[in-house]
N, C-alpha and C positions, 0 to 999 in steps of 0.2 A: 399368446392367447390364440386359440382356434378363431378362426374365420364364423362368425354370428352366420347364422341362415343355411351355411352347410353341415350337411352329413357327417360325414367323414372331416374329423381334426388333421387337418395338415398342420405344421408346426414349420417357423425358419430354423435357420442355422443357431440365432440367437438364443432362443431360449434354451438348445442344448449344451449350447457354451456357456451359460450361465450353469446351469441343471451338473456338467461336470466340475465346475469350480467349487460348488458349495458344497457337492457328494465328495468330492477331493477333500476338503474341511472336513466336514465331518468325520469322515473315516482315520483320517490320520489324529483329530483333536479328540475323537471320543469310544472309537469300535480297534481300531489297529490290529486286534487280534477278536476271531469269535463273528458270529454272524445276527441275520435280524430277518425277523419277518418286516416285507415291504407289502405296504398297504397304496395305492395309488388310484388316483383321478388323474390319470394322464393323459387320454387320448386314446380314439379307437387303433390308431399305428402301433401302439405296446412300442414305442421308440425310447421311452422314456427306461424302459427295463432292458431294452439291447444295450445302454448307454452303462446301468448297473452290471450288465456282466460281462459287459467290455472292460470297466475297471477293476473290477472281483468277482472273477469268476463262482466264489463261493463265499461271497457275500451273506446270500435270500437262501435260506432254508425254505421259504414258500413267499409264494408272491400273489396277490391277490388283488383284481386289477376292478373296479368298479364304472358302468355306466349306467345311467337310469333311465333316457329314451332307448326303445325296443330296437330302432335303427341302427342309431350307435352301439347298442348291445350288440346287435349280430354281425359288424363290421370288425369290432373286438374280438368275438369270436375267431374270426377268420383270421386275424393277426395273432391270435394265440394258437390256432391249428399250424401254423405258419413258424411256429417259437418252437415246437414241439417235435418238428421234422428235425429240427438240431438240438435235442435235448433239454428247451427252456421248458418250465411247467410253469404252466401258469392258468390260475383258478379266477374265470372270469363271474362279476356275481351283479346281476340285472337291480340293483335298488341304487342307493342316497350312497356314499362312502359315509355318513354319518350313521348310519346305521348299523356299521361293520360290529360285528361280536367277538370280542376280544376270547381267546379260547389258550392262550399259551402266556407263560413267564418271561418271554424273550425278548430281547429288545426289539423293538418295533421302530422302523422306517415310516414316517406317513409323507405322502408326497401329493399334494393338492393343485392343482393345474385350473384354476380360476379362469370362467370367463368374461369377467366383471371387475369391477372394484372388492377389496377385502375388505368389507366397511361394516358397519356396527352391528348389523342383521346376521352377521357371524357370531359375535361374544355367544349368543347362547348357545347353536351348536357346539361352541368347543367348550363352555361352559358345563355344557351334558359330556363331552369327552371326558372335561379334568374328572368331576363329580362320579362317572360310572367306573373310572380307572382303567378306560379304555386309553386315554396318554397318559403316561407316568412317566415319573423316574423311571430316566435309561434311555428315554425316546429319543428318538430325529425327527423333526416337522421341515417339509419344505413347501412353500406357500406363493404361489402368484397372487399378483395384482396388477390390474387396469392401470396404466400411469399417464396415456393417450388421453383419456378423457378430460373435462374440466365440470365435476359434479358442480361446480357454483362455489366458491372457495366460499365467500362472504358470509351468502345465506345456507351454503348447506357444512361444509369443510366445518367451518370455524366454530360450527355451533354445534356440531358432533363433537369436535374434541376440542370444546370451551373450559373444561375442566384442569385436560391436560396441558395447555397451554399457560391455565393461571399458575397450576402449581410448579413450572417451568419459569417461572416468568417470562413470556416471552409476548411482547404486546405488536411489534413489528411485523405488517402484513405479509412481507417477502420472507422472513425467516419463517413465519409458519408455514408458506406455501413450500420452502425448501423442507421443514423438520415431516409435515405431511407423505410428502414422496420418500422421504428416507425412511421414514419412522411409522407411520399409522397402520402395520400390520400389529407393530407392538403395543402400540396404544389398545388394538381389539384385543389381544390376547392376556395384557394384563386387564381388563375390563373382564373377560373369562375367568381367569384366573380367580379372581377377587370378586365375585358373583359365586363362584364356588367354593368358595370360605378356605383357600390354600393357597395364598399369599404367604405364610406363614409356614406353608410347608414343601410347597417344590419352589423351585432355583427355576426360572426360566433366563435364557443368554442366548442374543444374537449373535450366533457366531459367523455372519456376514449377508450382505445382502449383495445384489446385482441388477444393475440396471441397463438393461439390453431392448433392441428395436430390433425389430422384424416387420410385422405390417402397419405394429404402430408401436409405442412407446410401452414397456412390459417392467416389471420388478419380480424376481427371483428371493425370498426370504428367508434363512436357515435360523435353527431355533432349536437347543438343546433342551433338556430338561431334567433337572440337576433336584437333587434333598434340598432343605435350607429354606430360605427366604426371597424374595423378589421384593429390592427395595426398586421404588421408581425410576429416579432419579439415576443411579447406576443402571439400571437397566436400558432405559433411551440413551442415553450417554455412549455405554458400548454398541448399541445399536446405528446409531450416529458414528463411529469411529472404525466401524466396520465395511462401508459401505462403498462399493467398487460398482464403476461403468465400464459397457463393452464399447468402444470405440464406433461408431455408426462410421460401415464405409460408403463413401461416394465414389460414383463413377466420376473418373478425369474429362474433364468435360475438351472437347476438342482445341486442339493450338488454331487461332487464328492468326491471318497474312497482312 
């Protein structure tokens, strides 16, 4: 997560190690051969697409980088003038990335660089995604979320996904605080999904998440999207069984005499 109150997203180490492990997933579990239009909220550095053609060069037949403050737009600019001197193209566009207009058959890359919580005020934008066929079958979605925070488990957490906890059965306040951090990107998404009346017809599958710290505590989410059906219950399940942390290092703290 970028730094609130600054300009310019600076990003750590962490979220790029997350950001290759899941682009590593995906590439091998579902693109191996053949390319994708990449759609991104990543940051005015464009670090996030040096990272894409560091590991496939010919990956992104076109890349298209979104900011919506005018600041951060012409900072992006300057990281895209900057891509261009070595052959990256990259198509910077001043609005919402929910706004993006789907214009090609191809698979598409979306990669979502949050700098908040991914909480329930999402469903409808991606809601409007599934519904306009701007995500479809074929996609990759990659999704942060705030995990530093403590929105109020009790009164805010628990009574956002009150639903999805009865049909889990899960009444234990420490297991929801744990299924929350692993899980509640999917809990939005099938709420999207299922708002847009195609539960019933795309396959959404965590094909892993990652939990890494940088300035505070961050989650990395990948997310296929497959024909078929999206039953719940296997869907959180694999989401739950997919889910990997980066090691938080510390400094050795000095030998005392």
């Amino acid at each position: 997560m970028a730094r609130k109150g600054s300009v310019e997203t600076r990003y750590g180490p962490g979220k790029y190690a997350a950001f290759h492990l899941l682009l590593g997933v995906w590439i091998r579990r579902y693109v191996r051969n053949g390319s994708c239009v990449y759609v991104t909220l990543g940051g005015t550095e464009l670090r996030d697409i040096q990272s894409l053609i560091f590991i496939n060069q010919a990956l992104a037949s076109s890349i298209y980088s979104f900011e919506i403050a005018a600041d951060r737009f012409q900072l992006a600019c300057e990281s895209r003038d900057k891509l261009l001197k070595i052959g990256i193209k990259v198509e910077c566009v001043p609005t919402s990335i929910f706004e993006y207009k789907r214009a090609s058959n191809e698979r598409h890359l979306f990669f979502l660089d949050l700098e908040g919580i991914y909480d329930l005020e999402y469903a409808r934008d991606f809601e409007l995604l599934f519904k306009s066929n701007t995500l479809r079958e074929g996609d990759g979605l990659l999704v942060t979320s705030h995990l530093g925070h403590n929105p109020g488990y009790i009164k805010t957490v628990f009574r956002w996904f009150e639903r999805e906890f009865q049909w889990l059965n899960i009444t234990d306040t420490e297991e929801k605080r744990e299924l929350y951090r692993v899980a509640h990107p999917s809990f939005v998404l099938y709420r999207a999904l299922e708002q847009a009346d195609l539960i019933d017809t795309l396959s959404l599958t965590c094909f892993g998440s990652v939990q890494y710290f940088d300035t505070s505590s961050m989650g990395l989410y990948g997310y296929a999207i497959g024909a078929g059906q999206t039953q719940f219950r296997n869907f959180i399940a694999d989401t739950s069984a997919r889910a990997f942390s980066i090691p938080t290092v510390r400094r050795p703290t000095a030998a005392t005499r």
